[in-house]
N, C-alpha and C positions, 0 to 999 in steps of 0.2 A: 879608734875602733868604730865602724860603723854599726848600729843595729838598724834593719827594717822592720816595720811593723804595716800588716794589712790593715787595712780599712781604715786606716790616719788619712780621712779625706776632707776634713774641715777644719776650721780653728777652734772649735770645739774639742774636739779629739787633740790637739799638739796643743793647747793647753791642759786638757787632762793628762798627755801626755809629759809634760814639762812640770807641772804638779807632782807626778809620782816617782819622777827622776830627782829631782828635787829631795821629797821625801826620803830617796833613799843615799841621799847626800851624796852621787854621781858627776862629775863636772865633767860638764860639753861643749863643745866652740858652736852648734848648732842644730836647731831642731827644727824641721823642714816636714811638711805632709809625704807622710812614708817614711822618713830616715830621721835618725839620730846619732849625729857625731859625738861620741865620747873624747873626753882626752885619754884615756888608759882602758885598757883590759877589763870586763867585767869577770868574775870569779864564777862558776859554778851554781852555787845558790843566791849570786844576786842575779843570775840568767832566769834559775828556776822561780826565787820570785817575783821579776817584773812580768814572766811568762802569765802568773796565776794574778796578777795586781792588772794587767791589760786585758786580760780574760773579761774582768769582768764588765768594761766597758766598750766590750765586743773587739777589742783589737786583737791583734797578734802579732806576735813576734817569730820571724820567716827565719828559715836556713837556706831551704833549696832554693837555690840561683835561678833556677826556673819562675816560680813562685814570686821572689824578688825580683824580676825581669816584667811580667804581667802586674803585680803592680804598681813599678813605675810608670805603666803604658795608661792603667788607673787613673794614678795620679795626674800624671799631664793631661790625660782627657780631662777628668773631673774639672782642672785647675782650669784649661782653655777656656771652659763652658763656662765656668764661674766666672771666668773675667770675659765674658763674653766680645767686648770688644777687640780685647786679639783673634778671634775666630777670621775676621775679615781680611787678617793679616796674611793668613800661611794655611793649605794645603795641610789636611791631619796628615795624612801620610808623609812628606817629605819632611813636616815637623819633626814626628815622631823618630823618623829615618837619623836625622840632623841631631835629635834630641839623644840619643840612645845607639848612636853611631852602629846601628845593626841593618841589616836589609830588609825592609817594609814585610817582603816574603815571609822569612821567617820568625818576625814578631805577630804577624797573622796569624799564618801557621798557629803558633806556640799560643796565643791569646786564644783562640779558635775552640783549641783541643785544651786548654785548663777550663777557661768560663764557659763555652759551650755555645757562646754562640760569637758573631763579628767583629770584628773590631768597630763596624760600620751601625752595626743593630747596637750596640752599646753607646756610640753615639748617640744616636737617636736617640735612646732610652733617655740619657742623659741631658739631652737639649730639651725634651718634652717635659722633662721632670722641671727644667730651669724655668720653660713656658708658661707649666702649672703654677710655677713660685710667681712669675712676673704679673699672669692673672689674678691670682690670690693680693696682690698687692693693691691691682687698681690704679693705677699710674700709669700705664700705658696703654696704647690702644693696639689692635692685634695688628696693627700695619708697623705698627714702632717694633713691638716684641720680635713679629717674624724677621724683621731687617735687624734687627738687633740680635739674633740666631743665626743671621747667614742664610734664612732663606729666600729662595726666589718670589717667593709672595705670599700674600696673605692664601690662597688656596693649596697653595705647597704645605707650609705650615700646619692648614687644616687638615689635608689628608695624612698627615704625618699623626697628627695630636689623634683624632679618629682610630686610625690604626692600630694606634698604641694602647691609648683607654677607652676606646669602643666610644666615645663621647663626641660631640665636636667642641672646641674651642668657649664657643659664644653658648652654650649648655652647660659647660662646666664651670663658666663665670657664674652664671644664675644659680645653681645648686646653693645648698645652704651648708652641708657638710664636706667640704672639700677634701679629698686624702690624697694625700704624698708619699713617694715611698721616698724611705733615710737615701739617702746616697749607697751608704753599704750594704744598700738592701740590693740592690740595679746587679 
């Protein structure tokens, strides 16, 4: 039996997640950001419990296909940007296409009309978020990070990072109090 659960978008989350499955003595062949393979059936109130046990660690646990459809589209985004070094690999769309064996069309569509906004502005969102984490770090230089994002240059990057948090790049290294938004916040 499969469960999806929203916003399991780090290893933080699938180990809270693995912790509470755990707890409620469930055995799994696999726990993946967004899904949980069970081996058997869960029961009624062990659905309604882990419903209110992932609540409160902001997850949730999906039914509609719709829903579980957008966030695996989540997920793989999230996961691309995280391993930033596949970005250079594959084209999001024909990834996604290949990933989810659905037509790019109507996964847009359907992403578009649940989050409200791109599939393309969500990238974004997401690369600039990875940006802030990579200057926050201090280890690379903004010519590394943007190449290591998949952008075309250091001024692409900057009017993207700008755009996004009204800042530039080399202003939001200097600051003292740096903010992020969580990943399940995007």
């Amino acid at each position: 039996m499969k469960l999806y659960i929203q916003n399991m978008v780090c290893l933080c989350c699938k180990m809270t997640v693995i912790e509470e499955i755990n707890k409620m003595n469930l055995q799994y062949t696999s726990i993946e950001l967004g899904e949980v393979h069970l081996t058997e059936s869960i029961t009624k109130e062990q659905r309604k419990h882990l419903k209110k046990v992932l609540r409160k660690y902001g997850l949730k646990l999906m039914k509609n296909k719709k829903a579980i459809l957008v966030e695996k589209i989540v997920t793989i985004i999230v996961t691309m940007i995280q391993q930033s070094e596949e970005i250079h690999k594959v084209n999001f769309s024909v990834f996604l296409t290949n990933q989810l064996n659905k037509d790019y069309h109507t996964l847009s569509t359907l992403f578009s009309r649940t989050k409200g906004i791109t599939i393309e502005q969500f990238i974004i969102l997401h690369k600039i978020e990875k940006a802030k984490e990579l200057i926050m770090y201090d280890e690379l230089s903004l010519t590394e990070i943007s190449y290591k994002l998949h952008y075309s240059s250091v001024a692409h990057l900057s009017n993207q990072f700008k755009k996004v948090t009204g800042l530039t790049p080399t202003f939001f290294k200097n600051i003292k109090n740096k903010k992020r938004i969580p990943l399940e916040d995007l």
